[in-house]
C-alpha positions as MATLAB code, in Angstrom:
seq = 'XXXXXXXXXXXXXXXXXXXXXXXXXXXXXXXXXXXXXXXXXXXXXXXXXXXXXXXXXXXXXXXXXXXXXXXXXXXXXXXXXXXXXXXXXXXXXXXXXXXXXXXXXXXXXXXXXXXXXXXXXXXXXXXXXXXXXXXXXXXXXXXXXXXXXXXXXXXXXXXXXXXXXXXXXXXXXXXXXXXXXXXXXXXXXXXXXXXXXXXXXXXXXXXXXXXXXXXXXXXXXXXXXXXXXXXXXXXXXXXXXXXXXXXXXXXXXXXXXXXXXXXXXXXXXXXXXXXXXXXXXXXXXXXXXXXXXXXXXXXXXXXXXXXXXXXXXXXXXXXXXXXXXXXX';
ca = [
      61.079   94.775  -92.322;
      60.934   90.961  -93.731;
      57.103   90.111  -93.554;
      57.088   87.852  -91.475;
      59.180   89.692  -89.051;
      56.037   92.100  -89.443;
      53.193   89.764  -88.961;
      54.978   87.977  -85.775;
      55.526   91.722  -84.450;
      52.002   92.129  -84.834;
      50.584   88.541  -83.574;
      47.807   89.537  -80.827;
      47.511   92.782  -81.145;
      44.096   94.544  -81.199;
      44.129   96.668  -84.305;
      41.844   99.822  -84.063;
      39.316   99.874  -87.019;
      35.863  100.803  -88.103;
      33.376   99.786  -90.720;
      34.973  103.164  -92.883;
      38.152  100.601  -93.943;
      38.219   99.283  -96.775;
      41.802   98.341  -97.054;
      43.985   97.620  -93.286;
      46.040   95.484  -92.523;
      44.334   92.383  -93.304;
      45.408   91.558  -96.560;
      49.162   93.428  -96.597;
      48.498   95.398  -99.343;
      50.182   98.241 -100.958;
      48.613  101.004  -98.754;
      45.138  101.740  -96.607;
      41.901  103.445  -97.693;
      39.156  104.851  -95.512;
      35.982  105.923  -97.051;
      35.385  109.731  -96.319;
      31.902  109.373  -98.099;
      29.938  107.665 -100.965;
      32.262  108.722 -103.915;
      35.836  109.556 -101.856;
      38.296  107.549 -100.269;
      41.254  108.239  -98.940;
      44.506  106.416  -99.833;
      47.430  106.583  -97.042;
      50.626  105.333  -97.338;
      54.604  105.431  -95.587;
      57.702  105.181  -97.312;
      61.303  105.619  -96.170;
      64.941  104.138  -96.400;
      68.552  104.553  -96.347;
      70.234  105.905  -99.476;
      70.623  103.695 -102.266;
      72.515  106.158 -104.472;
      75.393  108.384 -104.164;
      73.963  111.650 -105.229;
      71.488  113.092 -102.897;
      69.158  114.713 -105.512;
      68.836  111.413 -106.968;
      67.820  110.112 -103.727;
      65.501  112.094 -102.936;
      63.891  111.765 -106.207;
      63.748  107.648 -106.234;
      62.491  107.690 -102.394;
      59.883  110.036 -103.460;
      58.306  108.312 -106.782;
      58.960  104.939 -104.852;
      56.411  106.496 -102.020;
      53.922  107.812 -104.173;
      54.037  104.370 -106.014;
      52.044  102.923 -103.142;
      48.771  105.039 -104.639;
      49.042  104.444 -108.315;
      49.031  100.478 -107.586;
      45.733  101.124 -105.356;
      43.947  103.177 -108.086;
      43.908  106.426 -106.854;
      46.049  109.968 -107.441;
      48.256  111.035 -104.685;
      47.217  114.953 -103.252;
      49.526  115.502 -100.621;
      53.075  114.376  -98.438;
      54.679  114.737  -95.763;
      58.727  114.757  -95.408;
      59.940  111.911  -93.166;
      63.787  112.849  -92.468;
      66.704  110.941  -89.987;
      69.818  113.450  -90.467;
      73.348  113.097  -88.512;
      73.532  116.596  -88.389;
      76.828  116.297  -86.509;
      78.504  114.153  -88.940;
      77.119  115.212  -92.308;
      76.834  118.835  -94.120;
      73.550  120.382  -94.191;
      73.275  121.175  -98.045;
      73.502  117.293  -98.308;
      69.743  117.106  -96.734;
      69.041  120.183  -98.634;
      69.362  118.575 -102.151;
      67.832  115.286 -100.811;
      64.386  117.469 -100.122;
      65.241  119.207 -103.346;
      65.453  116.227 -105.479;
      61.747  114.525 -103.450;
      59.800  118.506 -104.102;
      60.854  117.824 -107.911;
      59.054  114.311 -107.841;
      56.282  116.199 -106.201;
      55.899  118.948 -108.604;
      55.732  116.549 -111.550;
      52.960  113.975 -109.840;
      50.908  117.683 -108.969;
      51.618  116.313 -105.344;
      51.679  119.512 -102.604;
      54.072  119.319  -99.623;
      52.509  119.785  -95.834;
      55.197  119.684  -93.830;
      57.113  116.597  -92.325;
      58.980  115.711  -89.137;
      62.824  115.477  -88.754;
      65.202  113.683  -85.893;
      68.614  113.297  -85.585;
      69.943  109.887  -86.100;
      73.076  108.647  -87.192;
      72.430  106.970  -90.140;
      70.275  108.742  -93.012;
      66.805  108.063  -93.845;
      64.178  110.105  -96.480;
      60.985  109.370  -97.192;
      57.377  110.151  -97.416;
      54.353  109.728  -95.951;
      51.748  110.280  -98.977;
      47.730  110.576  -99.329;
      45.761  110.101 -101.936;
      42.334  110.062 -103.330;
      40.194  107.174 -104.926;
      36.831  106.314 -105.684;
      35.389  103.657 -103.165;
      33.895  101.391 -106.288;
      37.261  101.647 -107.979;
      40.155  100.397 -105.705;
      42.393   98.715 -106.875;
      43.530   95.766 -103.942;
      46.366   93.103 -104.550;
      44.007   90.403 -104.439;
      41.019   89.810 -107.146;
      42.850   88.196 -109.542;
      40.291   85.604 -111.858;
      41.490   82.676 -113.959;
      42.635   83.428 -117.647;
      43.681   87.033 -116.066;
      47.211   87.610 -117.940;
      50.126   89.491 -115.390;
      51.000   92.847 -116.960;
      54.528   94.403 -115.446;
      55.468   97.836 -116.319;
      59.309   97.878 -115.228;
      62.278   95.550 -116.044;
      63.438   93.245 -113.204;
      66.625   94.270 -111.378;
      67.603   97.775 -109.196;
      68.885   95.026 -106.306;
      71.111   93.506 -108.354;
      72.344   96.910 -109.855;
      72.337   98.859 -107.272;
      75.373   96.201 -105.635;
      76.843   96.357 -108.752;
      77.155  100.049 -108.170;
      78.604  100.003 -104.434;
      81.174   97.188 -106.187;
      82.318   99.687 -108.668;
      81.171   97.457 -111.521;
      78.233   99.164 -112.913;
      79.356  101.618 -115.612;
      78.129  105.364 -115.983;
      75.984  104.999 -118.606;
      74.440  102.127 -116.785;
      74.104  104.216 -112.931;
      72.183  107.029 -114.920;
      70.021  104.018 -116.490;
      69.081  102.680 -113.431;
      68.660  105.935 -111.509;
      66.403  107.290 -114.123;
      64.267  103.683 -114.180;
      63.504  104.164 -109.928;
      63.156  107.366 -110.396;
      60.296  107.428 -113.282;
      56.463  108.106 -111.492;
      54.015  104.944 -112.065;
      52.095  107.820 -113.097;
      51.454  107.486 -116.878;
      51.007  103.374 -115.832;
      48.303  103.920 -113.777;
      46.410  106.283 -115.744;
      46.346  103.939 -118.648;
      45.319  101.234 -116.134;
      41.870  103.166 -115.303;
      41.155  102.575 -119.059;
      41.209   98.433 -118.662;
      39.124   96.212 -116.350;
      42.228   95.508 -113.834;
      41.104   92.990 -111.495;
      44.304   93.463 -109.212;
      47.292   95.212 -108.998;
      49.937   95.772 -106.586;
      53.791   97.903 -107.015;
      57.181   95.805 -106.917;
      59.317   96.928 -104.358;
      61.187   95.526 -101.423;
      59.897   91.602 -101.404;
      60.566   91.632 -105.174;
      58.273   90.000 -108.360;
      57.615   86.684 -106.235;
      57.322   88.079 -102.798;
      54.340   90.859 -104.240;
      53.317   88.571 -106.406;
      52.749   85.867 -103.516;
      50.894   88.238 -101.564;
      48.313   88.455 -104.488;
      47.616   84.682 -104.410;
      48.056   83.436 -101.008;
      44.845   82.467  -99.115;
      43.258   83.156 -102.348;
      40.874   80.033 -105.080;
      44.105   81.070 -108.129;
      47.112   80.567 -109.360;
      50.036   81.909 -111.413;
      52.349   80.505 -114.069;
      55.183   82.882 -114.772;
      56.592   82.801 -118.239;
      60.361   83.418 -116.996;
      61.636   83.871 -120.605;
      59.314   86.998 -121.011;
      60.043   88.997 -117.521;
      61.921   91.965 -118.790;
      65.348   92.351 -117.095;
      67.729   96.089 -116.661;
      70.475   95.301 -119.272;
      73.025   94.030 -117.146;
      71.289   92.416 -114.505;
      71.817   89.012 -115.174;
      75.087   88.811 -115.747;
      75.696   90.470 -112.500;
      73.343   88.348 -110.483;
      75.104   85.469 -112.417;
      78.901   86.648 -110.608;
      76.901   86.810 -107.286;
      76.285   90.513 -106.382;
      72.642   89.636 -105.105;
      71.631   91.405 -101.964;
      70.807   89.925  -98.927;
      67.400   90.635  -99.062;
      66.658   88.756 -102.464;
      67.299   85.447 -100.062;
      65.524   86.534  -97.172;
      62.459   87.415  -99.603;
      63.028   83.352 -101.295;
      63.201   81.643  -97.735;
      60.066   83.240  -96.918;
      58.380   82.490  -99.882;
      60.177   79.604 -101.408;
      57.126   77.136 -100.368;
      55.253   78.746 -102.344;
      57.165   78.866 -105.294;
      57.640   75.395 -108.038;
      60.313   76.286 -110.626;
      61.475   74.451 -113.482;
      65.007   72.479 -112.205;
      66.893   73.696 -115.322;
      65.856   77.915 -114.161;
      69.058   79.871 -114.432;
      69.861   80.688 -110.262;
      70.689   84.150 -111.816;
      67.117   84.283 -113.766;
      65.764   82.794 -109.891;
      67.085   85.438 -107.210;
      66.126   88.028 -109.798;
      62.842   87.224 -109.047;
      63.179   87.724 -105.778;
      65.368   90.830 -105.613;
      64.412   93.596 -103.555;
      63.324   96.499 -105.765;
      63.161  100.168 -105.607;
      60.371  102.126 -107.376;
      59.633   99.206 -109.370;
      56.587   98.202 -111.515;
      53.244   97.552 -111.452;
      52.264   94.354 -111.217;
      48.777   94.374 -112.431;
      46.010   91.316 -113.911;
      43.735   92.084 -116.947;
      42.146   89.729 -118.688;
      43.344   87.699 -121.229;
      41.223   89.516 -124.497;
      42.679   93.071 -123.501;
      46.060   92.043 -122.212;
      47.273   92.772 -125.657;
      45.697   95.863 -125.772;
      46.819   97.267 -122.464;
      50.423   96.914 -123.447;
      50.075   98.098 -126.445;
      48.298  101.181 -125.100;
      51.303  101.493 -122.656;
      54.030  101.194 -124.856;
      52.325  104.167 -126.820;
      52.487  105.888 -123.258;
      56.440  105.962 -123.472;
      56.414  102.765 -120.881;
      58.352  100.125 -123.552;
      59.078   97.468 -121.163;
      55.671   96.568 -120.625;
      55.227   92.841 -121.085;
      52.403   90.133 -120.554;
      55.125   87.671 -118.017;
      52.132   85.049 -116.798;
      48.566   84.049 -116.640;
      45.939   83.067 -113.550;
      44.871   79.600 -113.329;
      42.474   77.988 -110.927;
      45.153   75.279 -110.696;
      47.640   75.417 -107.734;
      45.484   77.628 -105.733;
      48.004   79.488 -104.321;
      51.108   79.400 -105.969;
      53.435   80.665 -108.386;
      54.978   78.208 -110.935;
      57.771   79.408 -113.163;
      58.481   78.317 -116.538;
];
């Protein structure tokens, strides 16, 4: 759902809460944490969504790491899940949702996640996903706000499953470059996140559906910063441009610009292709995360030797702007 579609659904409600949360709804971050006791917290999060590629293995691999991203951006290490199915059981073969499940108990296995159970209905269009809980440390959460001035913007992922994914359903994508992309949304923030306990991380926060600008707007907004974005150093999916350059950019990418746009200042000569790629709607995407400036180097050096190459310093907090982003 569009945030702001979100925050007008939830306009005057009373929210149930207690002095145990430490992260609700207040600051629409990556997932909630409720403190069990002095040194454990518990990390919850919901994930789930239509299929985005053909094979159903695949899918339920990507909708699985792209759940359990929610708990690597907030510092902690996901424990269990629960299966969140909508099946057309009278339209669609069986063994279809059996790979699906097969393909999210694989992403499981490898994040040393265990499966509870899950709950199932009968809809007519398919839906997988997970509902995922973690565990973290109440003095080390990791929120999406925090940032500090001279903070560099570390991003783990290249820019782009939006734009590739309608490439795909267009039939312009080739094979080499469907098995590219399915392997990048499919890959655990994991390794990312265990490199990120090494570094003083002042925020961090996982790029999915609202895209780079629309998470990255949520880290600044209401907040004493703001962020320049070196657009020349964002890493892109080979490919990516070009296509956004022909015009296969989803409809999301626009809805997540209108809603942010005021927030954004860009350079007048920005490629448009370079532009709604900051704004398209990922899948299992990145971490976003701010270090500061003297071990920026450092921590993407460190994850490069982790096997995560596209790693890249793409910005730096001011205490200019408060605010907003600026591109460059």
């Amino acid at each position: 759902m569009p945030p702001g579609d979100l925050a007008a659904a939830l306009a005057g409600l009373s929210i149930p809460t207690n002095e145990n949360v430490l992260v609700g709804l207040g600051t629409a971050d990556d997932a909630g944490v409720y403190r069990i006791s002095a040194d454990l917290a518990l990390i919850q999060t919901v994930d789930f969504f239509t299929p985005i590629v053909d094979d159903p293995y695949d899918f339920g691999r990507i909708a699985a790491a792209n759940a359990l991203s929610d708990v690597y951006a907030m510092g902690g290490v996901p424990k269990t899940a629960m299966n969140l199915v909508a099946f057309p059981l009278a339209s669609m073969d069986p063994q279809i949702l059996r790979d699906i499940l097969a393909g999210g108990i694989s992403i499981l296995e490898e994040s040393g996640t265990v499966l509870l159970g899950g709950h199932s209905v009968e809809d007519d269009e398919l839906k997988y996903g997970l509902s995922v809980t973690g565990f973290v440390h109440p003095d080390k959460i990791l929120a999406n706000q925090g940032l500090m001035p001279g903070d560099r913007l570390i991003l783990t992922k290249p820019l782009g499953t939006g734009v590739m994914n309608t490439a795909v359903k267009a039939g312009l994508a080739s094979d080499k470059q469907i098995v590219s992309i399915t392997a990048l949304m499919a890959a655990l923030n994991r390794d990312a996140a265990a490199v990120m306990t090494r570094f003083p991380i002042t925020a961090c926060t996982d790029i999915t559906g609202f895209g780079l600008l629309g998470h990255l707007a949520e880290m600044v907004v209401g907040t004493r910063v703001g962020v320049t974005i070196f657009s020349d150093r964002v890493p892109l999916i080979s490919g990516a441009l070009d296509f956004a350059g022909m015009g296969l950019v989803p409809g999301g990418a626009f809805r997540n610009r209108k809603f942010r746009e005021s927030m954004v200042a860009m350079d007048a000569d920005l490629n448009p292709a370079l532009r709604d790629l900051l704004f398209d709607p990922q899948t299992s995407g990145g971490l976003l995360m701010g270090c500061p400036k003297k071990r920026s180097q450092e921590l993407v050096d460190a994850l490069g030797a982790q096997g995560i190459a596209d790693a890249a310093v793409i910005g730096e907090v001011t205490d200019r702007r408060r605010g907003m982003i600026t591109i460059i």
